[in-house]
C-alpha positions, 0 to 999 in steps of 0.5 A: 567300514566307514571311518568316523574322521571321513565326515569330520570338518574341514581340520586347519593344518597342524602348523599353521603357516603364519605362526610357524612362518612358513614358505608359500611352498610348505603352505601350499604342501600341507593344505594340500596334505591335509584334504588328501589325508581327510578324502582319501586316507580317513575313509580306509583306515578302519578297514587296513586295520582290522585286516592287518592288510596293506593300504595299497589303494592308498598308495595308488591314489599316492602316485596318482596325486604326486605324493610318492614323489614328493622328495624327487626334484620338481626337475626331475617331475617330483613335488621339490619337497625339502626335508622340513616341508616333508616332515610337515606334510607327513604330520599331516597324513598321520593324523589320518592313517597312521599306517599309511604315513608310516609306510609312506615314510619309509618309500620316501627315505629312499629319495630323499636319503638319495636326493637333498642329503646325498646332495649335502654330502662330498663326493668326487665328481665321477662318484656324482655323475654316476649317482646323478644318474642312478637315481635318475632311473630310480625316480622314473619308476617311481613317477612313470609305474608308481614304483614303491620303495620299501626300507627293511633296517631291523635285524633284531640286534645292535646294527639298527641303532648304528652300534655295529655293522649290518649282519645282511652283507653285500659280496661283490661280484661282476656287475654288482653284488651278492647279498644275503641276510634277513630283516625283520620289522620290514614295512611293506613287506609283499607290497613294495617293488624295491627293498631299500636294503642296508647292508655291509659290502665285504670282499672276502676275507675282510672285516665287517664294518660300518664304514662299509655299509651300502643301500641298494635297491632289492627288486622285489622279484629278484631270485632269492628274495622271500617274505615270511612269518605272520603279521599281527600286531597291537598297532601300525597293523597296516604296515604289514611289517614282516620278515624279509630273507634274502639267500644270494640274491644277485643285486645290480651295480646300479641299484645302489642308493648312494655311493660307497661309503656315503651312508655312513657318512650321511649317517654319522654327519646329517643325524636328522635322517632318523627324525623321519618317523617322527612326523606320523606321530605327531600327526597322531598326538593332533588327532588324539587332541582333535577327536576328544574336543568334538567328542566332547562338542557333541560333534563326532559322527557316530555318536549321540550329539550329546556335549561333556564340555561343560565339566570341569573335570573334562576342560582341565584334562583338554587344557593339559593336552594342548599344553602337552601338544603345544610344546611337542610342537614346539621342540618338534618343529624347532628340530626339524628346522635344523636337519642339516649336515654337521648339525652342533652338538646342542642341535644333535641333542635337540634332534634327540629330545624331539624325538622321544617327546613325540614318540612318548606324548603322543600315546600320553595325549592319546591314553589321556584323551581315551581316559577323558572320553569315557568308555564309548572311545573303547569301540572299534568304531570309534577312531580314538582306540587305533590312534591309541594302538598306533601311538603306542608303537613309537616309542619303541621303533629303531633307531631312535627308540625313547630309550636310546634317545635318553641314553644319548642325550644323558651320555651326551650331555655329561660327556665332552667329546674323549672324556672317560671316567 
Protein backbone atom coordinates (compact mmCIF):
# COMPACT_ATOMS: atom_id res chain seq x y z
CA UNK A 1 0.00 0.00 0.00
CA UNK A 2 1.11 3.41 -0.87
CA UNK A 3 2.49 5.45 2.21
CA UNK A 4 1.12 8.73 2.32
CA UNK A 5 4.82 10.19 3.76
CA UNK A 6 6.47 8.85 0.26
CA UNK A 7 5.05 12.28 -1.75
CA UNK A 8 5.67 14.46 1.19
CA UNK A 9 8.39 16.99 0.39
CA UNK A 10 11.79 17.12 0.83
CA UNK A 11 11.94 17.03 5.33
CA UNK A 12 15.12 19.28 6.78
CA UNK A 13 17.10 16.84 9.01
CA UNK A 14 15.61 17.10 12.51
CA UNK A 15 18.98 18.42 13.74
CA UNK A 16 19.92 21.10 11.83
CA UNK A 17 23.83 21.21 11.48
CA UNK A 18 24.50 24.62 12.15
CA UNK A 19 22.35 24.91 15.26
CA UNK A 20 23.43 21.84 16.77
CA UNK A 21 27.19 22.61 15.20
CA UNK A 22 27.66 19.61 13.59
CA UNK A 23 30.90 18.13 11.70
CA UNK A 24 30.97 18.05 8.14
CA UNK A 25 30.59 14.16 8.74
CA UNK A 26 27.19 14.00 10.66
CA UNK A 27 26.08 16.84 8.28
CA UNK A 28 26.60 14.76 5.49
CA UNK A 29 25.21 11.32 7.31
CA UNK A 30 21.93 12.65 8.43
CA UNK A 31 21.23 14.29 4.58
CA UNK A 32 22.04 11.26 3.38
CA UNK A 33 19.72 9.41 6.47
CA UNK A 34 17.08 11.76 5.60
CA UNK A 35 16.35 10.79 1.54
CA UNK A 36 17.19 7.12 2.06
CA UNK A 37 14.55 7.38 5.07
CA UNK A 38 11.93 9.30 2.55
CA UNK A 39 12.80 6.81 -0.76
CA UNK A 40 13.10 3.84 0.44
CA UNK A 41 11.83 3.49 3.97
CA UNK A 42 8.36 5.50 3.70
CA UNK A 43 7.02 4.01 0.62
CA UNK A 44 7.03 0.31 2.75
CA UNK A 45 6.11 0.88 6.12
CA UNK A 46 2.35 0.42 5.61
CA UNK A 47 2.87 -2.79 4.28
CA UNK A 48 5.62 -4.30 6.99
CA UNK A 49 2.92 -3.20 9.34
CA UNK A 50 0.05 -4.70 8.56
CA UNK A 51 1.67 -7.90 7.68
CA UNK A 52 3.60 -7.91 11.03
CA UNK A 53 6.31 -8.94 8.26
CA UNK A 54 10.01 -8.11 8.63
CA UNK A 55 11.42 -4.98 6.49
CA UNK A 56 14.09 -7.38 4.73
CA UNK A 57 13.79 -5.42 1.62
CA UNK A 58 14.73 -2.76 3.43
CA UNK A 59 17.65 -4.17 4.98
CA UNK A 60 19.10 -5.16 1.44
CA UNK A 61 18.72 -1.51 0.00
CA UNK A 62 20.57 -0.97 3.74
CA UNK A 63 23.72 -3.28 2.55
CA UNK A 64 23.45 -1.83 -0.88
CA UNK A 65 23.76 1.75 0.57
CA UNK A 66 26.40 1.02 3.15
CA UNK A 67 24.10 1.60 6.12
CA UNK A 68 24.46 -1.94 7.76
CA UNK A 69 27.81 -0.73 7.96
CA UNK A 70 27.55 2.30 9.41
CA UNK A 71 29.55 1.81 12.60
CA UNK A 72 32.58 -0.37 11.11
CA UNK A 73 35.57 2.02 10.45
CA UNK A 74 35.83 3.44 7.02
CA UNK A 75 39.47 1.25 7.38
CA UNK A 76 37.68 -1.57 7.48
CA UNK A 77 34.99 -0.44 4.43
CA UNK A 78 32.21 0.95 6.88
CA UNK A 79 30.75 4.53 7.00
CA UNK A 80 33.28 5.50 10.14
CA UNK A 81 30.08 6.59 12.21
CA UNK A 82 30.44 7.54 15.93
CA UNK A 83 28.11 7.10 18.53
CA UNK A 84 26.66 10.61 18.21
CA UNK A 85 26.54 10.59 14.50
CA UNK A 86 24.55 7.10 14.57
CA UNK A 87 22.05 8.40 16.98
CA UNK A 88 21.29 11.16 14.51
CA UNK A 89 20.96 9.32 11.59
CA UNK A 90 18.70 7.01 13.31
CA UNK A 91 16.60 9.63 14.42
CA UNK A 92 16.52 10.17 10.84
CA UNK A 93 15.34 6.71 9.50
CA UNK A 94 12.51 6.43 12.72
CA UNK A 95 10.90 9.09 11.37
CA UNK A 96 10.18 7.04 8.30
CA UNK A 97 9.82 3.51 9.65
CA UNK A 98 9.95 3.25 13.16
CA UNK A 99 10.38 -0.78 12.74
CA UNK A 100 12.91 -0.32 10.52
CA UNK A 101 15.13 1.71 12.85
CA UNK A 102 14.49 -0.10 15.35
CA UNK A 103 15.73 -3.33 14.13
CA UNK A 104 18.33 -1.71 12.40
CA UNK A 105 19.40 -0.71 15.98
CA UNK A 106 19.68 -3.66 16.93
CA UNK A 107 22.28 -5.00 13.98
CA UNK A 108 24.45 -1.96 14.78
CA UNK A 109 24.93 -2.51 18.54
CA UNK A 110 26.76 -5.38 17.25
CA UNK A 111 29.55 -3.14 15.82
CA UNK A 112 29.40 -0.34 17.44
CA UNK A 113 29.57 -2.28 21.10
CA UNK A 114 32.43 -4.18 19.16
CA UNK A 115 33.78 -1.29 17.72
CA UNK A 116 34.23 2.58 19.06
CA UNK A 117 33.08 1.30 23.00
CA UNK A 118 35.32 -2.03 23.06
CA UNK A 119 37.78 0.38 21.90
CA UNK A 120 37.49 2.74 24.95
CA UNK A 121 37.76 0.12 27.23
CA UNK A 122 41.30 -1.61 28.68
CA UNK A 123 42.21 -4.84 27.54
CA UNK A 124 45.78 -6.68 27.73
CA UNK A 125 47.49 -6.62 24.39
CA UNK A 126 46.90 -10.28 23.40
CA UNK A 127 43.17 -9.82 24.43
CA UNK A 128 43.17 -6.89 21.69
CA UNK A 129 44.93 -8.64 18.91
CA UNK A 130 42.64 -11.56 19.35
CA UNK A 131 39.36 -8.89 19.37
CA UNK A 132 41.05 -6.90 16.29
CA UNK A 133 40.89 -9.66 14.51
CA UNK A 134 37.41 -11.39 15.42
CA UNK A 135 35.77 -8.51 14.72
CA UNK A 136 37.42 -8.00 11.54
CA UNK A 137 35.48 -11.51 10.13
CA UNK A 138 32.49 -10.04 11.90
CA UNK A 139 32.65 -6.75 9.57
CA UNK A 140 33.34 -8.66 6.39
CA UNK A 141 30.22 -10.51 6.45
CA UNK A 142 28.38 -7.64 7.07
CA UNK A 143 30.12 -5.53 3.91
CA UNK A 144 30.97 -8.47 1.56
CA UNK A 145 27.18 -10.89 2.21
CA UNK A 146 25.17 -8.31 3.92
CA UNK A 147 25.12 -10.20 7.12
CA UNK A 148 22.35 -9.11 9.54
CA UNK A 149 23.30 -9.36 13.30
CA UNK A 150 20.26 -9.58 15.70
CA UNK A 151 20.41 -8.49 19.47
CA UNK A 152 18.10 -10.93 21.80
CA UNK A 153 18.39 -9.45 25.54
CA UNK A 154 14.84 -9.91 27.33
CA UNK A 155 14.14 -12.92 29.14
CA UNK A 156 11.22 -11.85 31.10
CA UNK A 157 13.26 -11.23 34.34
CA UNK A 158 15.59 -8.83 36.44
CA UNK A 159 18.63 -9.80 33.99
CA UNK A 160 17.96 -7.17 31.06
CA UNK A 161 17.69 -4.28 33.30
CA UNK A 162 21.54 -5.76 34.54
CA UNK A 163 19.90 -6.52 38.09
CA UNK A 164 21.18 -10.21 37.95
CA UNK A 165 23.19 -12.52 35.81
CA UNK A 166 21.95 -13.77 32.16
CA UNK A 167 19.71 -17.11 32.77
CA UNK A 168 20.97 -18.23 28.74
CA UNK A 169 24.29 -19.49 29.94
CA UNK A 170 27.66 -20.19 27.85
CA UNK A 171 29.36 -23.95 29.40
CA UNK A 172 32.84 -23.77 27.94
CA UNK A 173 34.07 -26.55 26.08
CA UNK A 174 36.92 -27.24 23.38
CA UNK A 175 36.85 -24.45 21.03
CA UNK A 176 34.34 -22.46 22.32
CA UNK A 177 31.04 -22.92 24.24
CA UNK A 178 27.86 -24.81 24.78
CA UNK A 179 25.05 -22.21 25.06
CA UNK A 180 21.38 -22.64 26.18
CA UNK A 181 18.41 -20.60 27.38
CA UNK A 182 15.49 -18.47 25.63
CA UNK A 183 14.89 -14.98 24.64
CA UNK A 184 12.07 -13.36 24.31
CA UNK A 185 11.10 -9.92 22.63
CA UNK A 186 14.00 -10.83 20.09
CA UNK A 187 14.00 -8.61 16.98
CA UNK A 188 14.61 -10.03 13.66
CA UNK A 189 13.91 -13.25 14.90
CA UNK A 190 13.84 -15.57 11.58
CA UNK A 191 15.42 -12.84 9.47
CA UNK A 192 19.10 -12.42 11.05
CA UNK A 193 22.13 -14.54 10.21
CA UNK A 194 23.51 -13.98 13.73
CA UNK A 195 21.91 -13.46 17.28
CA UNK A 196 23.91 -11.29 19.06
CA UNK A 197 23.36 -13.30 22.36
CA UNK A 198 24.37 -12.30 25.94
CA UNK A 199 24.85 -14.58 28.40
CA UNK A 200 26.67 -16.11 31.27
CA UNK A 201 29.65 -18.27 30.84
CA UNK A 202 29.99 -20.57 33.91
CA UNK A 203 32.17 -23.86 34.19
CA UNK A 204 30.81 -26.28 36.12
CA UNK A 205 30.12 -25.89 39.57
CA UNK A 206 30.52 -21.98 39.39
CA UNK A 207 28.42 -19.44 40.53
CA UNK A 208 26.17 -17.48 38.03
CA UNK A 209 27.51 -13.99 37.78
CA UNK A 210 27.36 -10.89 36.05
CA UNK A 211 31.12 -10.27 35.86
CA UNK A 212 30.90 -13.25 33.69
CA UNK A 213 28.42 -12.39 31.00
CA UNK A 214 29.75 -13.02 27.19
CA UNK A 215 28.33 -11.61 23.62
CA UNK A 216 28.60 -14.11 21.16
CA UNK A 217 27.71 -14.40 17.91
CA UNK A 218 24.84 -17.25 17.35
CA UNK A 219 24.63 -18.51 13.79
CA UNK A 220 21.27 -18.41 12.91
CA UNK A 221 21.64 -22.05 11.37
CA UNK A 222 23.47 -23.44 14.07
CA UNK A 223 21.86 -27.00 15.38
CA UNK A 224 19.83 -26.22 18.57
CA UNK A 225 18.51 -22.80 17.52
CA UNK A 226 14.99 -22.37 16.92
CA UNK A 227 12.52 -19.53 16.61
CA UNK A 228 9.06 -19.85 18.14
CA UNK A 229 5.54 -18.26 19.12
CA UNK A 230 3.56 -15.86 17.15
CA UNK A 231 3.84 -12.36 16.62
CA UNK A 232 1.00 -9.79 16.99
CA UNK A 233 1.56 -6.58 18.60
CA UNK A 234 0.03 -3.15 19.00
CA UNK A 235 3.14 -1.53 17.60
CA UNK A 236 6.72 -2.07 16.33
CA UNK A 237 4.80 -4.80 14.55
CA UNK A 238 7.66 -5.13 11.90
CA UNK A 239 10.41 -6.05 14.24
CA UNK A 240 8.87 -9.27 14.12
CA UNK A 241 10.04 -9.75 17.72
CA UNK A 242 9.78 -13.42 18.58
CA UNK A 243 10.99 -16.21 21.04
CA UNK A 244 14.41 -17.26 20.64
CA UNK A 245 15.30 -21.08 22.13
CA UNK A 246 18.90 -22.11 22.05
CA UNK A 247 19.12 -26.22 23.56
CA UNK A 248 23.22 -26.66 23.65
CA UNK A 249 23.97 -25.05 20.75
CA UNK A 250 27.66 -25.33 20.08
CA UNK A 251 29.14 -21.73 19.74
CA UNK A 252 32.84 -21.05 18.23
CA UNK A 253 35.70 -19.48 20.41
CA UNK A 254 35.49 -16.84 17.58
CA UNK A 255 32.25 -15.61 17.52
CA UNK A 256 32.70 -13.61 20.79
CA UNK A 257 31.76 -10.07 20.48
CA UNK A 258 34.10 -8.78 23.06
CA UNK A 259 36.35 -10.52 25.12
CA UNK A 260 35.80 -12.07 28.58
CA UNK A 261 34.39 -9.80 31.01
CA UNK A 262 34.43 -6.79 28.61
CA UNK A 263 30.66 -6.57 28.53
CA UNK A 264 30.28 -6.01 32.12
CA UNK A 265 32.65 -3.53 32.22
CA UNK A 266 31.34 -1.37 29.07
CA UNK A 267 28.02 -2.13 30.79
CA UNK A 268 28.76 -0.69 34.19
CA UNK A 269 31.54 1.94 32.71
CA UNK A 270 30.14 3.35 29.12
CA UNK A 271 26.06 3.56 30.60
CA UNK A 272 25.55 5.47 27.05
CA UNK A 273 25.32 1.95 25.27
CA UNK A 274 21.41 1.58 26.56
CA UNK A 275 20.77 5.06 24.86
CA UNK A 276 20.78 3.38 21.44
CA UNK A 277 16.78 2.94 21.41
CA UNK A 278 16.15 6.02 21.77
CA UNK A 279 16.94 7.56 18.62
CA UNK A 280 13.85 5.69 16.73
CA UNK A 281 11.72 7.62 18.84
CA UNK A 282 12.82 10.71 18.44
CA UNK A 283 12.43 10.37 15.05
CA UNK A 284 8.81 9.41 15.65
CA UNK A 285 7.87 12.31 18.03
CA UNK A 286 9.37 14.68 14.74
CA UNK A 287 7.14 13.04 12.39
CA UNK A 288 4.11 13.05 14.60
CA UNK A 289 4.91 16.97 14.71
CA UNK A 290 5.61 16.67 11.04
CA UNK A 291 2.31 15.10 9.97
CA UNK A 292 -0.21 17.25 12.05
CA UNK A 293 1.40 20.75 10.37
CA UNK A 294 0.81 19.71 6.76
CA UNK A 295 -2.61 18.04 7.90
CA UNK A 296 -3.41 21.09 8.99
CA UNK A 297 -1.73 22.97 5.87
CA UNK A 298 -3.81 21.07 3.70
CA UNK A 299 -0.78 19.42 2.32
CA UNK A 300 -0.94 15.80 2.95
CA UNK A 301 -1.20 13.36 0.31
CA UNK A 302 -4.46 11.35 0.55
CA UNK A 303 -6.56 13.86 2.10
CA UNK A 304 -8.88 16.60 0.79
CA UNK A 305 -6.49 19.93 0.66
CA UNK A 306 -8.54 21.42 2.83
CA UNK A 307 -6.44 23.98 5.88
CA UNK A 308 -7.54 23.73 9.77
CA UNK A 309 -4.53 26.13 10.41
CA UNK A 310 -6.53 28.78 10.92
CA UNK A 311 -8.32 27.74 14.48
CA UNK A 312 -6.93 28.80 17.39
CA UNK A 313 -7.51 25.93 19.09
CA UNK A 314 -5.30 23.98 16.63
CA UNK A 315 -2.16 26.75 16.76
CA UNK A 316 -2.09 26.27 20.25
CA UNK A 317 -2.08 22.71 20.48
CA UNK A 318 1.11 23.05 17.34
CA UNK A 319 2.55 25.36 19.65
CA UNK A 320 2.61 22.97 22.93
CA UNK A 321 4.38 20.24 20.32
CA UNK A 322 6.99 22.15 19.34
CA UNK A 323 7.66 23.37 22.82
CA UNK A 324 7.44 19.53 23.89
CA UNK A 325 9.56 18.54 20.66
CA UNK A 326 12.14 21.40 21.26
CA UNK A 327 13.13 20.39 24.73
CA UNK A 328 13.39 16.21 23.96
CA UNK A 329 15.65 17.64 21.49
CA UNK A 330 17.36 19.36 23.55
CA UNK A 331 18.09 17.05 26.68
CA UNK A 332 18.34 14.21 23.98
CA UNK A 333 20.90 15.69 21.91
CA UNK A 334 22.66 17.33 25.21
CA UNK A 335 22.89 13.37 26.27
CA UNK A 336 23.91 11.83 23.66
CA UNK A 337 27.07 14.48 23.21
CA UNK A 338 28.33 12.79 26.60
CA UNK A 339 28.34 8.99 25.71
CA UNK A 340 31.69 8.20 26.87
CA UNK A 341 33.61 5.92 29.24
CA UNK A 342 32.98 6.76 32.88
CA UNK A 343 30.66 9.52 32.27
CA UNK A 344 29.87 11.85 36.01
CA UNK A 345 27.22 11.06 38.02
CA UNK A 346 25.33 14.18 36.65
CA UNK A 347 25.86 12.93 33.27
CA UNK A 348 24.43 9.33 34.11
CA UNK A 349 21.50 10.93 35.35
CA UNK A 350 21.23 13.07 32.36
CA UNK A 351 21.63 9.80 30.26
CA UNK A 352 18.95 8.60 32.30
CA UNK A 353 16.21 11.75 31.80
CA UNK A 354 17.08 11.77 28.11
CA UNK A 355 15.58 8.57 27.77
CA UNK A 356 12.39 8.60 29.38
CA UNK A 357 11.40 12.14 28.11
CA UNK A 358 11.95 10.66 24.40
CA UNK A 359 10.30 7.43 25.21
CA UNK A 360 7.17 9.41 27.04
CA UNK A 361 6.91 12.76 24.49
CA UNK A 362 6.93 10.81 21.81
CA UNK A 363 3.58 9.14 22.37
CA UNK A 364 2.50 12.27 24.30
CA UNK A 365 2.98 14.62 20.78
CA UNK A 366 1.80 11.78 18.99
CA UNK A 367 -1.57 11.18 21.21
CA UNK A 368 -1.87 15.12 20.91
CA UNK A 369 -1.46 15.36 17.51
CA UNK A 370 -4.04 12.20 16.80
CA UNK A 371 -6.28 14.40 19.08
CA UNK A 372 -5.40 17.87 17.02
CA UNK A 373 -6.12 16.24 13.96
CA UNK A 374 -9.50 14.94 14.04
CA UNK A 375 -10.91 11.70 13.46
CA UNK A 376 -9.69 11.00 9.71
CA UNK A 377 -5.84 10.39 11.51
CA UNK A 378 -7.73 7.31 12.81
CA UNK A 379 -7.49 5.41 9.31
CA UNK A 380 -5.18 2.85 8.67
CA UNK A 381 -4.29 5.06 5.63
CA UNK A 382 -3.01 7.72 7.13
CA UNK A 383 0.44 7.28 8.71
CA UNK A 384 -0.28 9.22 12.21
CA UNK A 385 -2.15 5.79 13.69
CA UNK A 386 1.19 3.57 13.23
CA UNK A 387 3.56 6.43 14.76
CA UNK A 388 1.09 6.58 17.49
CA UNK A 389 1.23 2.48 17.85
CA UNK A 390 4.80 2.45 17.54
CA UNK A 391 5.45 5.30 20.00
CA UNK A 392 3.69 3.81 22.53
CA UNK A 393 6.30 0.86 22.65
CA UNK A 394 9.01 2.92 24.09
CA UNK A 395 8.50 3.53 27.01
CA UNK A 396 8.16 0.21 27.97
CA UNK A 397 11.34 -1.46 26.47
CA UNK A 398 14.37 -2.89 28.69
CA UNK A 399 16.76 -1.91 29.75
CA UNK A 400 15.66 1.41 30.40
CA UNK A 401 12.23 1.36 30.57
CA UNK A 402 10.49 4.88 31.87
CA UNK A 403 10.09 3.13 35.01
CA UNK A 404 13.75 2.21 35.74
CA UNK A 405 14.79 5.34 34.42
CA UNK A 406 12.85 7.29 37.20
CA UNK A 407 13.58 4.61 39.74
CA UNK A 408 17.40 5.60 39.26
CA UNK A 409 17.45 8.88 38.81
CA UNK A 410 15.24 9.55 42.04
CA UNK A 411 17.56 6.81 43.88
CA UNK A 412 20.44 8.56 42.35
CA UNK A 413 19.77 11.56 43.22
CA UNK A 414 18.63 11.24 47.02
CA UNK A 415 21.68 8.90 47.46
CA UNK A 416 25.51 9.49 47.40
CA UNK A 417 27.39 6.55 46.56
CA UNK A 418 27.36 4.01 50.26
CA UNK A 419 24.81 5.61 51.92
CA UNK A 420 21.77 3.83 53.49
CA UNK A 421 18.98 4.69 55.31
Amino acid sequence: MHDPLESRAHDAPIFAPDAFRLTALQAETIDRANAFGRRVLAPRATRYDREASFPIENFRDMHREGWLAICIPREEGGLGADFVTYCLAAAELGRYCGATALSWNMHVCSTLWSGTLADYLPMSPTERAAHNTRRRMHYRRVIESGAIYAQPFSEGGAAAAGGIAFGTEARPVEGGFRVSGKKIFASLSGAADYYGVLCTERAEGEAASRRNTLYLAVPAGAQGVAVVGDWDPLGMRGTVSRTLLLDDVFVPEVEMLMPHGVYFQAATRWPHMFLTLSPTYMGLAQAAYDFTVAYLRGEMPGTPPVKRRMYPTKQIAVAEMHIALEQTKALWFQAISEARADPSREQVLRAYAAQATVMENANAIATKALRTCGGQAMLKSLALERIYRDSRCGSLMLPWTAEICLDRIGREALYQPGEKD
